[in-house]
N, C-alpha and C positions, 0 to 999 in steps of 0.2 A: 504493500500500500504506500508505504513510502517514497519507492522506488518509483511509483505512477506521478506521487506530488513532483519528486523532482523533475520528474521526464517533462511534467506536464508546465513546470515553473521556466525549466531551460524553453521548451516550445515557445511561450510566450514573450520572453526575452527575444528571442532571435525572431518572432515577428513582429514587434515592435522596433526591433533594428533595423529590417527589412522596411517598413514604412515609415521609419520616422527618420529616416533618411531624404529629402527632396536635390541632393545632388548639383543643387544651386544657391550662389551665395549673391543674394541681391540687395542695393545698394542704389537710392535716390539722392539725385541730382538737380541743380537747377542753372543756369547760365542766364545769369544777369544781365547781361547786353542785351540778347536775343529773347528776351522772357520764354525763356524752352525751358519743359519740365523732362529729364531724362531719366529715364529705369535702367539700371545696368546688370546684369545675370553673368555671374562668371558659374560656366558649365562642369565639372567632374569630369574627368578622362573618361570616355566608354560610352559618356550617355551624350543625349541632344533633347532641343526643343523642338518643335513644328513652326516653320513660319506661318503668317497669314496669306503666305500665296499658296499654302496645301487646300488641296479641293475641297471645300465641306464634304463630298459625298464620300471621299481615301478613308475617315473614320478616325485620324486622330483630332484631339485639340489644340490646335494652334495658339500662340500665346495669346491673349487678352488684357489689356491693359483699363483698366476703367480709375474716370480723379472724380474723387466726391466734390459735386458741386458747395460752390462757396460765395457767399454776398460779397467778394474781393474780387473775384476774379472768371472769367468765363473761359474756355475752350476755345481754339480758333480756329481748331482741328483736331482730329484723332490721334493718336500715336504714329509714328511712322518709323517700320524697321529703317536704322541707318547702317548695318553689314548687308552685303548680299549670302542670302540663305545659298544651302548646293543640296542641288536635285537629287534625290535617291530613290531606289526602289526600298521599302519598307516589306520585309519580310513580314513583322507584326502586323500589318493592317495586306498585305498581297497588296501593294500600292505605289506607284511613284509620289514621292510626297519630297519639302522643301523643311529643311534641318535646319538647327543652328549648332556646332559644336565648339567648345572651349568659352566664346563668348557673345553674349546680346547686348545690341543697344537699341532705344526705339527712343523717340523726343517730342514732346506735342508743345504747342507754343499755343501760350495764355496773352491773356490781355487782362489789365485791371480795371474793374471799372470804375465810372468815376468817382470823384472825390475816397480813392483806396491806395493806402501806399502800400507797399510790397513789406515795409516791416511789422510784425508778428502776423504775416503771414502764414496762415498752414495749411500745406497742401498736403490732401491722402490720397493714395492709391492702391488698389487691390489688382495685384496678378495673377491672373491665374491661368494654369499651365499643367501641361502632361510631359513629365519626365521620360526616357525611352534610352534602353542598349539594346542590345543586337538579339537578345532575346527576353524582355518582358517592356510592361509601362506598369509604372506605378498610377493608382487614381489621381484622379484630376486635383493641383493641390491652389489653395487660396491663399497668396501672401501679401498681408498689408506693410505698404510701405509709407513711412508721414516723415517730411522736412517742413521746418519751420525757419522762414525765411527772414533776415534782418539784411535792413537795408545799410548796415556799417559794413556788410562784408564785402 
């Protein structure tokens, strides 16, 4: 009986390490000149993202970028990947689909509106994204990313 708790304690361990794992280390940005809000993903050796140029119908999740709207500042546009993704056939989905590996950038450009200054600014964002190696995808994970913007920097 014992011999089950522990089998059954190590199980759990190791699938919690298995998904508690998201194999990206993501990291918000903003460029003061250009009012661009930037997401940056540095990827794990082995695994990749989906760009937004994979098919909806290929079957994975491409990344998603969404900024919670704010009485400061409005959208002027959506995200826009700034690498170029590379075409692959996706064993896991039977698919040509469009990767990112080692690193993501994407950048969307704000405007403030009036009478809003950029300091104590705070912008949130939530990503979310499907991790993938050569043989699994972890589920779809949601990471919130917030910088708070001061106009001395």
């Amino acid at each position: 009986k014992n011999m089950l708790k522990i089998f059954f304690a190590l199980l759990m361990l190791g699938a919690s390490f298995c998904f508690g794992q998201n194999h990206v280390t993501w990291e918000i940005g903003f460029d003061y000149d250009g009012s661009i809000i930037q997401v940056k993903g540095e990827i794990e050796e082995g695994w990749h993202l989906y760009s937004l140029q994979t098919p909806l119908d290929a079957g994975p999740i491409p990344v998603e970028i969404n900024t919670k709207k704010s009485k400061r500042f409005k959208a002027k546009s959506t995200f826009v990947e700034k690498y170029n993704a590379s075409k692959i056939f996706d064993v896991n989905f039977d698919a040509d689909v469009y990767i990112f590996e080692k690193n993501y950038l994407a950048e969307q450009q704000i405007k403030l509106k009036k009478n809003s200054s950029l300091n104590e600014t705070i912008i949130d964002t939530t990503v979310t994204y499907m991790i993938c190696n050569d043989e699994r995808c972890l589920p779809p994970i949601d990471k919130k990313l917030s910088i708070k913007l001061n106009s001395d920097d």
